[in-house]
C-alpha positions as CSV (number, residue, x, y, z in Angstrom):
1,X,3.2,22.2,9.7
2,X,6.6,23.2,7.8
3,X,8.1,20.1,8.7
4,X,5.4,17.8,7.5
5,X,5.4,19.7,3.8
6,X,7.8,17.4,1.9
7,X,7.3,14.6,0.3
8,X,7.4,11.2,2.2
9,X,8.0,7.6,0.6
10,X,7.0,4.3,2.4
11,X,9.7,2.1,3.6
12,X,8.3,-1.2,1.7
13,X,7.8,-2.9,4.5
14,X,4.2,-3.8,4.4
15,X,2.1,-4.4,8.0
16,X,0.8,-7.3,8.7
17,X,-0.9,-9.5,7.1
18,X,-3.4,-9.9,9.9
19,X,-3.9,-6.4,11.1
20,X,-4.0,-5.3,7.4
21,X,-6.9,-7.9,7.4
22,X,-8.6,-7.0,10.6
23,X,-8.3,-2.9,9.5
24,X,-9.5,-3.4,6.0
25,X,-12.6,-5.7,7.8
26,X,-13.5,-2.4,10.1
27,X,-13.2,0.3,7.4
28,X,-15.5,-1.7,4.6
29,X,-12.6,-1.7,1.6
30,X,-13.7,-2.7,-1.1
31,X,-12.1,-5.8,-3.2
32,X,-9.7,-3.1,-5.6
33,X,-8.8,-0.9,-2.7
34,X,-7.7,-4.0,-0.6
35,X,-5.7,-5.6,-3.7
36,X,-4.4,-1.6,-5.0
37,X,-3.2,-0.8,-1.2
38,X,-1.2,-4.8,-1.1
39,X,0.3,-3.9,-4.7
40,X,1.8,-0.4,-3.5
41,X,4.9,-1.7,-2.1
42,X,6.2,2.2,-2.0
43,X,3.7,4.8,-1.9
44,X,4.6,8.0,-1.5
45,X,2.5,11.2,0.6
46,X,2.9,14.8,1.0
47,X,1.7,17.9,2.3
48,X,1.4,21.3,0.2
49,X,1.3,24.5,2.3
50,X,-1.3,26.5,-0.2
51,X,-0.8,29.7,2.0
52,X,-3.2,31.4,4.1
53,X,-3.0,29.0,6.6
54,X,-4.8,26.2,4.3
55,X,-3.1,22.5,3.3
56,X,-3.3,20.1,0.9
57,X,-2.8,16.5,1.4
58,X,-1.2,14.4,-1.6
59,X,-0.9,10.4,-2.5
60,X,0.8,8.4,-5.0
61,X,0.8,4.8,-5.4
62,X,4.3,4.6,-6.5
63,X,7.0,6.7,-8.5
64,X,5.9,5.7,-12.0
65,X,4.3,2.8,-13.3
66,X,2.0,1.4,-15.5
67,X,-1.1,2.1,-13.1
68,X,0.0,4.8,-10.9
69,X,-2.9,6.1,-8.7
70,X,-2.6,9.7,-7.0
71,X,-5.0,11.2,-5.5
72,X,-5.6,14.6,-3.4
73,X,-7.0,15.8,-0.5
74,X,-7.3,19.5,0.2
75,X,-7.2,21.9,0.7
76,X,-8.0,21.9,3.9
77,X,-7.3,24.2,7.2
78,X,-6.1,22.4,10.2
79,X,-9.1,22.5,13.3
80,X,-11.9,23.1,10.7
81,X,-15.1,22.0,11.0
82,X,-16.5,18.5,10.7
83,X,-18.2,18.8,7.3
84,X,-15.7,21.2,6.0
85,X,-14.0,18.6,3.9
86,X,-15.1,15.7,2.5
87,X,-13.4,12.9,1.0
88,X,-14.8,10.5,-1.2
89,X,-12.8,6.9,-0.9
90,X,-12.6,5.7,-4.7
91,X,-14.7,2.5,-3.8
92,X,-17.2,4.7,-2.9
93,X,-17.9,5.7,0.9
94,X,-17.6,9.9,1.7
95,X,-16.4,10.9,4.9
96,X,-15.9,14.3,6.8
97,X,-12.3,14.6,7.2
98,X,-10.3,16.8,9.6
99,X,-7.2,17.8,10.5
100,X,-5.3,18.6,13.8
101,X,-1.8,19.2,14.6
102,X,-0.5,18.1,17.9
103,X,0.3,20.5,20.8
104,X,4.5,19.3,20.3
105,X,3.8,20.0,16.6
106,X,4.9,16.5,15.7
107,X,1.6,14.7,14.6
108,X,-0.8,15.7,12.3
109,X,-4.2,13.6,13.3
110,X,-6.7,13.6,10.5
111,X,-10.2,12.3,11.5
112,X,-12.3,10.5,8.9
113,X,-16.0,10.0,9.9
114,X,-18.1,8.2,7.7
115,X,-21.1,10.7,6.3
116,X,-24.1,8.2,6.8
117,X,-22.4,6.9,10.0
118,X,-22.4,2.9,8.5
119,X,-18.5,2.6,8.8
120,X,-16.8,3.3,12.3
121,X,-14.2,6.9,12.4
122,X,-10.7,6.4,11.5
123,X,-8.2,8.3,13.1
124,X,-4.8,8.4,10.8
125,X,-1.9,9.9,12.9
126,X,1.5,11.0,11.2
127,X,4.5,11.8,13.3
128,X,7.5,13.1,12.3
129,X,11.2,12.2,13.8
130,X,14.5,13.7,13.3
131,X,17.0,11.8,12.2
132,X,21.0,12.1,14.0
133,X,21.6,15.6,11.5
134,X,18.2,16.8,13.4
135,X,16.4,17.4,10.4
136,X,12.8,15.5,10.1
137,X,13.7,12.2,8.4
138,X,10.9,9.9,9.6
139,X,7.2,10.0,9.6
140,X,5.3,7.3,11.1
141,X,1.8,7.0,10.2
142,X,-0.8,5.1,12.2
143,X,-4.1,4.2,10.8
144,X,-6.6,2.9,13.4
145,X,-10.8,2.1,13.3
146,X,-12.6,0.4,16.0
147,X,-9.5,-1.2,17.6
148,X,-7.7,-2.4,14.1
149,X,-4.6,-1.0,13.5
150,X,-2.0,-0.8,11.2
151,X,1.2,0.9,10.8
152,X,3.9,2.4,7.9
153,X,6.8,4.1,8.2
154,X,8.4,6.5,5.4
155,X,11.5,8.7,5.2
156,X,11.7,11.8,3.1
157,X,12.6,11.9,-0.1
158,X,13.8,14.5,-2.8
159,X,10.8,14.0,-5.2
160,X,7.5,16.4,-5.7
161,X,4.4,14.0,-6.0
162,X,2.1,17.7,-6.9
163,X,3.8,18.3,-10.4
C-alpha cells in the first residue's frame, strides 16, 4: 500500500460524456452529485497509512476554491468484512465498502455495495504505474456498476489533501 499513500491529482480530462451519463444512470446520483462531479475539473485523492495495518481514504474537489468539497473515508483495513465500513454518499445512499489490494500490489479494488440492495455494487479499481525514473507516477482509476464505466487518470502531486 506504500505506493498508493500520496496524494493523486486528476488529469482534467473528463470521461465521456456518455459513459459519465450511462454510470451516473446505474449508481442513482443524485442532480448535485452529477453537477458537483462535472464542475471538478481537478480533483485530487489520497491514501493515509494510519498504522496498524489500517488506511484512510481522502477526496478533494479541487486545490482551493470557493466550494471545495473533501470528504473522507477510513479508516479502513484492507480484506475487512463487508459491513465493516460504511460510507454514506452525500445525496444520501450508505453502502458497505471494502477494500482489496491486488496479488501484483498495483490495484487497490474497493467494493461499494448498496446497504438496502436498491442500487447495483460498484467496483472502483486504482492502479498505479511507474513512470521512466521508476517511481509510481500514474494511478488510473476505474469506476464500473452494472456494465457502465468510466475512467480518470491522475499523476502524483507534492500536496497533502489531510491537513
Amino acid at each position: 500500500m506504500e505506493k498508493f499513500c500520496q496524494t493523486w491529482e486528476c488529469d482534467g480530462n473528463a470521461p465521456e460524456k456518455d459513459a459519465m451519463s450511462a454510470f451516473a444512470k446505474k449508481t442513482q446520483l443524485g442532480f448535485l452529485m452529477q453537477k458537483g462531479m462535472s464542475l471538478s475539473k481537478k480533483p485530487l485523492i489520497a491514501f493515509r497509512d494510519d498504522g496498524d495495518g489500517k488506511f484512510t481514504l481522502g477526496f478533494k474537489s479541487a486545490r482551493s476554491g470557493l466550494g471545495t468539497i473533501s470528504n473522507t473515508l477510513g479508516p479502513f483495513v484492507l480484506n475487512g468484512g463487508e459491513q465493516d465500513l460504511v460510507f454514506k454518499r452525500p445525496d444520501g445512499p450508505k453502502f458497505y465498502s471494502v477494500f482489496k489490494l491486488s496479488e501484483d500490489g498495483n490495484s487497490v479494488i474497493q467494493t461499494n455495495t448498496h446497504v438496502d440492495g436498491k442500487i447495483p455494487t460498484t467496483t472502483i479499481t486504482r492502479t498505479v504505474k511507474k513512470g521512466e525514473d521508476g517511481a509510481f507516477k500514474t494511478l488510473v482509476m476505474t469506476q464500473e456498476c452494472d456494465g457502465a464505466q468510466i475512467q480518470q487518470t491522475f499523476q502524483a502531486v507534492d500536496y497533502n489533501i489531510f491537513k
